[in-house]
C-alpha positions, 0 to 999 in steps of 0.5 A: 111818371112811373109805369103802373104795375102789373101782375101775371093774370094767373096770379091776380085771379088767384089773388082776387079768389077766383081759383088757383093759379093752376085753374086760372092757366087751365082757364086762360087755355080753354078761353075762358077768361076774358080780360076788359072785354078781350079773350085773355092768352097765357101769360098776359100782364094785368093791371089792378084796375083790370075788368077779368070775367070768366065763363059759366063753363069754368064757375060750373067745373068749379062748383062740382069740386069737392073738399073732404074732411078726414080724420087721419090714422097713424101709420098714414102721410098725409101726401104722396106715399113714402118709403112703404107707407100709404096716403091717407086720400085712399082713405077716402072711398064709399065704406069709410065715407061717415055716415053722419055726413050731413052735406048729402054729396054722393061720392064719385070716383071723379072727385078723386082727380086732383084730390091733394092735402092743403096742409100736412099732417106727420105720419105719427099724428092723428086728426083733421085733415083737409083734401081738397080739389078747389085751389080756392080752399087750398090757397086759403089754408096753405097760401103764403098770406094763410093766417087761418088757426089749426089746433092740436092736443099734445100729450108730453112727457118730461124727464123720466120720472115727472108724473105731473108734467105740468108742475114739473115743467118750468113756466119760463118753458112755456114761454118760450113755447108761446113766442121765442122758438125758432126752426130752420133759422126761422122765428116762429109767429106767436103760438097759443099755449095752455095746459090742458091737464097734467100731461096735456097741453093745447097748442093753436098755430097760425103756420104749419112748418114739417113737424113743427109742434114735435120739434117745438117740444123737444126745444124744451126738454118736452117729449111728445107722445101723442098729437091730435088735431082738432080744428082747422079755422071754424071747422071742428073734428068733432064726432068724425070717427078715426079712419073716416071722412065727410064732404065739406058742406056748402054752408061751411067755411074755414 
């Protein structure tokens, strides 16, 4: 009879939700994380059936960690700054914080520890973007098994001359927009589509390759001249003014 699998405690915790694998190593080296009944060490193999509790002292850290909701300028990466250019978590201090924020967290300079994209957002385009210090939120939005939908606006043009993008494009295009497109040898999971005006379409991802919509569009003679992300899961921009930003609130989920 064969052996029952095991996992890496790290990646069961983060399996079952509890944090990150990231927090879950943290956890694990503070003595946090007790496995059937036993002070769990680094490393250690679990079962599925396995008992994992963890402390209060680690669900307290947890709770003061924030997620913030930012409405990105161009000109700004989403990550780490590159070649001159600066990341939009600077954004976040007191003056661009919005003041229609309805979660009444008080910022902090600590909740910038740790602060880090859970998805990425091309210097050119503007729109939501999340940052966030819970490994929880960013697995959800970024984790391989992510399904959760983001939504963009995407202005085109196509040709030099088609003033009415949409009667000039072919519908057999957008097709292929929907569903037959890969990238980097790649094919892409089904997208929705749809004209929203002339010039305009709206395209809901469920992945987030570099550039993905941009190159997408050039595959089929589209140009894009402005991207704008306007939702991520249940979470809308909605009146969230451009350069600002907002706390995720305790009600809220993706």
């Amino acid at each position: 009879m064969s052996e029952p699998s095991t996992t890496r405690l790290n990646k069961r915790m983060a399996e079952l939700g509890l944090c990150s694998r990231r927090e879950a190593d943290d956890w694990i080296a503070r003595g946090w994380v007790r496995v059937d009944g036993q002070v769990a060490v680094m490393g250690l193999q679990v079962g599925a059936q396995a008992r994992i509790e963890v402390d209060q002292r680690a669900q307290g850290q947890q709770q003061q960690q924030v997620t913030i909701l930012l409405n990105k300028p161009i000109g700004y990466v989403s990550g780490q700054a590159e070649d001159g250019y600066q990341p939009a978590a600077m954004l976040v201090q007191p003056r661009n914080h919005w003041r229609g924020d309805a979660s009444r967290l008080r910022f902090a300079p600590a909740q910038l520890r740790g602060l880090a994209p859970a998805g990425r957002l091309d210097i050119d385009s503007t729109g939501l973007l999340v940052l966030t210090q819970d490994g929880r939120v960013a697995r959800q939005l970024i984790g391989e098994d992510s399904g959760v939908e983001k939504e963009y606006l995407v202005r085109v043009s196509f040709g030099p001359t088609a003033a009415n993008v949409q009667a000039a494009f072919p519908p057999a295009q957008l097709a292929r927009l929907r569903h037959g497109l890969s990238l980097d040898g790649q094919p892409l999971k089904p997208a929705q589509v749809d004209w929203q005006n002339p010039e305009q379409l709206r395209f809901v991802l469920t992945e987030g390759k570099k550039r993905q919509i941009r190159r997408m569009c050039e595959l089929v003679g589209l140009k894009v001249v402005g991207l704008k992300r306007i939702r991520i899961g249940r979470l809308v921009l909605g009146q969230l003014p451009l350069g600002q930003w907002r706390y995720l609130g305790a009600e809220e989920r993706f």
